[in-house]
matplotlib code that plots the C-alpha trace (Angstrom):
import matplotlib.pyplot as plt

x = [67.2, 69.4, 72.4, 74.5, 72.9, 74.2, 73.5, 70.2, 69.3, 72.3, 71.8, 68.3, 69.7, 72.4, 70.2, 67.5, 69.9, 71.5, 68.3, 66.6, 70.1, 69.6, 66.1, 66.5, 69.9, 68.3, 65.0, 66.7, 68.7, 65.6, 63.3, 66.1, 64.3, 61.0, 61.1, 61.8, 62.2, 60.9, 63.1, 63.0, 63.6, 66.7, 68.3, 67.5, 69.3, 72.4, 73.3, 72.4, 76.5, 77.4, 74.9, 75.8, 79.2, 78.8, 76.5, 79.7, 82.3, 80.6, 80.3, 83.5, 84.8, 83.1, 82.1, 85.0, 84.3, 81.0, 79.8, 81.6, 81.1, 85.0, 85.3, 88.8, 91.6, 93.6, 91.6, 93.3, 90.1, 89.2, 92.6, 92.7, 89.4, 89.8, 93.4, 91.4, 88.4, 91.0, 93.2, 90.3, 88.8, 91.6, 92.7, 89.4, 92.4, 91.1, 94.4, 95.9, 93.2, 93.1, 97.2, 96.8, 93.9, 96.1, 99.3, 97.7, 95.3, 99.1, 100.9, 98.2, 98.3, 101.8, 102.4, 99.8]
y = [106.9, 105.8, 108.2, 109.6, 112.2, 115.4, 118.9, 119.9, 116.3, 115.4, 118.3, 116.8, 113.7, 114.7, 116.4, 114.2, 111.5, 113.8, 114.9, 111.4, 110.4, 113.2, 112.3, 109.1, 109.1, 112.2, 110.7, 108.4, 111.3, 114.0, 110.7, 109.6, 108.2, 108.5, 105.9, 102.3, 99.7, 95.9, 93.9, 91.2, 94.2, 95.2, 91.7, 91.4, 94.4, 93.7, 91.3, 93.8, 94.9, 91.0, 90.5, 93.7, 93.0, 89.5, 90.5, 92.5, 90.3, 86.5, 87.4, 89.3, 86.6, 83.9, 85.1, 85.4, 88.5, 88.8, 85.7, 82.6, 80.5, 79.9, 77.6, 76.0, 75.7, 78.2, 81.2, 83.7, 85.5, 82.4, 81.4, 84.8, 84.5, 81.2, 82.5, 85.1, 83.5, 80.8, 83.3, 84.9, 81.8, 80.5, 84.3, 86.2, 88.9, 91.3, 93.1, 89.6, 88.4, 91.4, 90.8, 87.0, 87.5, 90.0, 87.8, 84.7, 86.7, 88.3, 84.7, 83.2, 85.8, 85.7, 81.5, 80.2]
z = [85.3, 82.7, 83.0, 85.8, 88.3, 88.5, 89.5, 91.3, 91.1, 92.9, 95.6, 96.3, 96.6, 99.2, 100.5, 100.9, 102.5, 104.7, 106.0, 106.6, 108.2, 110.5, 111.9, 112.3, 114.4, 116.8, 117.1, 119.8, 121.4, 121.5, 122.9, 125.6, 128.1, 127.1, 124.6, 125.9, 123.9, 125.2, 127.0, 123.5, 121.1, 123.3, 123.9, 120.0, 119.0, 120.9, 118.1, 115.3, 115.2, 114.4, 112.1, 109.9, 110.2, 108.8, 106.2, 105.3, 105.2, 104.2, 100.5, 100.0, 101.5, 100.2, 96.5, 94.0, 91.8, 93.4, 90.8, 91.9, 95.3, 96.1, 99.0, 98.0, 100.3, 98.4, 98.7, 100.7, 102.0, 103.2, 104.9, 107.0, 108.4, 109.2, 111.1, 112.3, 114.0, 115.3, 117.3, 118.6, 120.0, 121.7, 123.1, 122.9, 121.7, 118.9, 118.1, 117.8, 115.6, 113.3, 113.3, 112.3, 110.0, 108.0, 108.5, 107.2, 104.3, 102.9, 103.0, 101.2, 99.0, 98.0, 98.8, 97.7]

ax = plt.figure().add_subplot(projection="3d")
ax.plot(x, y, z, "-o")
ax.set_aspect("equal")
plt.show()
């Protein structure tokens, strides 16, 4: 497609992803207990929430524009997750860290 879709297209579409949203988040709830997962698979997916979430973040914070690899001291992405994942070593505090993460992300941004 070379233009934007609208209209019955875009119903189907909504529709389409509403509806394949739908069965895949039920198919766990109608299943319950039924369905067991292996001991691997479940030890696995524990870490799927960290591995998303860093997906996420690592090139926003990382990639300049989306184009440039900026690793410098002066990036201000950079300097609040460093603050952040500092705090929340040495106080295992999430608050705090999301507090210092911000704190240190704005003073970069204005400082530096």
């Amino acid at each position: 497609m070379s233009g934007p879709v609208s209209g019955f297209a875009l119903g189907v579409v909504i529709a389409g992803l509403a509806l394949s949203t739908l069965v895949t988040r039920t198919s766990f709830l109608v299943a319950g207990a039924r369905l067991r997962l292996g001991r691997r698979a479940e030890v696995a997916l524990r870490y799927a929430p960290v591995c998303t979430l860093a997906a996420i973040i690592v090139p926003d914070v990382l990639f300049h524009g989306g184009h440039t690899l900026d690793l410098a001291p002066f990036n201000p992405r950079l300097v609040g997750v460093l603050a952040a994942g500092l705090w929340l070593c040495w106080s295992r505090n999430i608050v705090g860290c999301l507090a210092t993460g911000m704190a240190a992300y704005s003073l970069a941004r204005v400082y530096l």
